[in-house]
C-alpha positions as CSV (number, residue, x, y, z in Angstrom):
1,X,110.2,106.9,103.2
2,X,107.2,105.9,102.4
3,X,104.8,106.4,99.3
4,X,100.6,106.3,98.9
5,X,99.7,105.8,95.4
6,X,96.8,108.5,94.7
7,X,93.9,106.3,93.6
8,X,93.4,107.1,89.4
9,X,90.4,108.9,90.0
10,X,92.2,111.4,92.1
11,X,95.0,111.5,89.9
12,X,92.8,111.8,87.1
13,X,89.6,113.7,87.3
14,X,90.1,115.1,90.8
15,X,93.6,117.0,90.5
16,X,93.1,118.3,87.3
17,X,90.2,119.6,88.3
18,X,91.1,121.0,91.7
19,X,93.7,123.1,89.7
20,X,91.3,124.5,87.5
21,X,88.9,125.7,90.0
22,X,91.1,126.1,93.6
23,X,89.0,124.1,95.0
24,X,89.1,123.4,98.8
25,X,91.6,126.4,99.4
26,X,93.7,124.5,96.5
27,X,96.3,126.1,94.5
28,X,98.9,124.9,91.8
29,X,102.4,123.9,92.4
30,X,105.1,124.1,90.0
31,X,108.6,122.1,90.1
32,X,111.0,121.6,88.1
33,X,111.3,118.1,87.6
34,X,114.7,116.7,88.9
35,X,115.5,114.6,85.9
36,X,113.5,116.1,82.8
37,X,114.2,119.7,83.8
38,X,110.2,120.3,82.9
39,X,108.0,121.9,84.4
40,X,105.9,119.7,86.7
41,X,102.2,121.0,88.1
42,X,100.0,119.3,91.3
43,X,97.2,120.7,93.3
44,X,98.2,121.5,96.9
45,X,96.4,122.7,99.7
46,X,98.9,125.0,101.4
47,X,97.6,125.7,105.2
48,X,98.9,128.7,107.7
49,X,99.9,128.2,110.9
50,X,101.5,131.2,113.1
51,X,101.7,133.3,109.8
52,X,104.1,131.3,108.1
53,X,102.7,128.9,105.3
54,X,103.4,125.4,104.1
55,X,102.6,122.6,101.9
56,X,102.3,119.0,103.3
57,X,102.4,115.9,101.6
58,X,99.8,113.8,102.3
59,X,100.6,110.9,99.6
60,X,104.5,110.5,101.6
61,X,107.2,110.8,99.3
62,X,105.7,112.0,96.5
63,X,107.3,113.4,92.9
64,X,106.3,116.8,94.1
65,X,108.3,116.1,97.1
66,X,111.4,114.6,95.6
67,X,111.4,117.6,93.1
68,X,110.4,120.3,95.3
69,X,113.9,118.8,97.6
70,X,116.0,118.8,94.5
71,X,115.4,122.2,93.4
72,X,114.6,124.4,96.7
73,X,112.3,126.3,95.0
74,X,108.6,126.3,93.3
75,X,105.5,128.4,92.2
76,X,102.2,128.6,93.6
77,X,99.4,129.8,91.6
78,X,96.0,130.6,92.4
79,X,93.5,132.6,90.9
80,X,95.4,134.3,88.7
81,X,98.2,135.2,90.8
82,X,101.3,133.1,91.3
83,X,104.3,133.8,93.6
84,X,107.8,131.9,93.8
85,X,108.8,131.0,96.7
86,X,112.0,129.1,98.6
87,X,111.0,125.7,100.2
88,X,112.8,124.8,103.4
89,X,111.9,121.2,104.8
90,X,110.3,121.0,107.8
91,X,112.2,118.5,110.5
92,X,109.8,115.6,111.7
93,X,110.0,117.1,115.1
94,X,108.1,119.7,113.9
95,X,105.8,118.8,111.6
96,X,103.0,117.6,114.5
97,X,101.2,120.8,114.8
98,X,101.4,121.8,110.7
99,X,100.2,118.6,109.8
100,X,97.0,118.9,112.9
101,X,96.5,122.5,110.8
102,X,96.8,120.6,107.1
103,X,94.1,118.1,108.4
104,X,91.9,120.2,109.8
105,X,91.7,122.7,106.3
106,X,91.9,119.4,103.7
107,X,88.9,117.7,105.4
108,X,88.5,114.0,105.4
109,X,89.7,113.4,101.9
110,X,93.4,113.1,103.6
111,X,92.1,110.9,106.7
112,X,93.0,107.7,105.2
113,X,96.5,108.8,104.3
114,X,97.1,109.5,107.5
115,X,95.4,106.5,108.7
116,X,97.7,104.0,106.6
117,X,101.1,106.3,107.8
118,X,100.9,107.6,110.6
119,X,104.1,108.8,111.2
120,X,104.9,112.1,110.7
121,X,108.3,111.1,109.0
122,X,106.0,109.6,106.0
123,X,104.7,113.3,105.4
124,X,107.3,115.6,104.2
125,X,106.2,119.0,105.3
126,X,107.7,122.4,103.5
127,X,107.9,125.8,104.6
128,X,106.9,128.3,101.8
129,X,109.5,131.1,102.1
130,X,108.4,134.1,99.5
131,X,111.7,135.7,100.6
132,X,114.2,133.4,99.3
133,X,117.3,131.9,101.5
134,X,119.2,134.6,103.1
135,X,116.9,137.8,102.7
């Protein structure tokens, strides 16, 4: 899989500050990391598409990604309110019209990521299930 470093101002002016103020639609995401068992937080832009929401990764395999996989479940948090939620992976034949939607409500900050990988195989996609497997 493939993997776009963030540039370091994004990583660190822009994401902080996206989480503090939602910008762009933005909300937080909390994982627990896969190795360190800590709590890990990243600003995501989740879009809706036929009334069911999800998070796309527009960096490839991110840590976000790797840890969201691991533990099947995260936090979203916006303005004040956060909700847990089950992640089930998208499969790559799917991901063509969520990823259309995720372009169209990012903007053109994302273009270039998916300018240098193209293939939606390099952007995990997850399905934000607020019901939890099996309810």
């Amino acid at each position: 899989m493939a993997y776009l470093k963030p540039p370091a101002f994004t990583r660190r002016l822009a994401n902080p500050l996206a989480m503090r103020l939602n910008a762009r639609g933005s909300a937080t995401l909390t994982v627990v990391g896969r190795r360190t068992g800590q709590l890990r937080k990243v600003p995501v832009i989740p879009v809706e598409l036929d009334g069911n929401r999800y998070l796309v990764s527009p960096y490839g395999e991110s840590e976000w990604v790797r840890n969201l996989r691991a533990s099947g479940k995260g936090e979203l948090s916006r303005k004040g309110r956060t909700e847990t939620f089950h992640a089930d992976e998208v499969p790559v034949d799917r991901r063509g019209p969520v990823i259309s939607r995720y372009r169209e409500v990012a903007g053109r900050v994302v273009g270039p990521c998916f300018t240098k990988l193209p293939d939606a195989r390099d952007h995990p996609v997850f399905e934000v299930d607020l019901n939890g497997p099996g309810r």
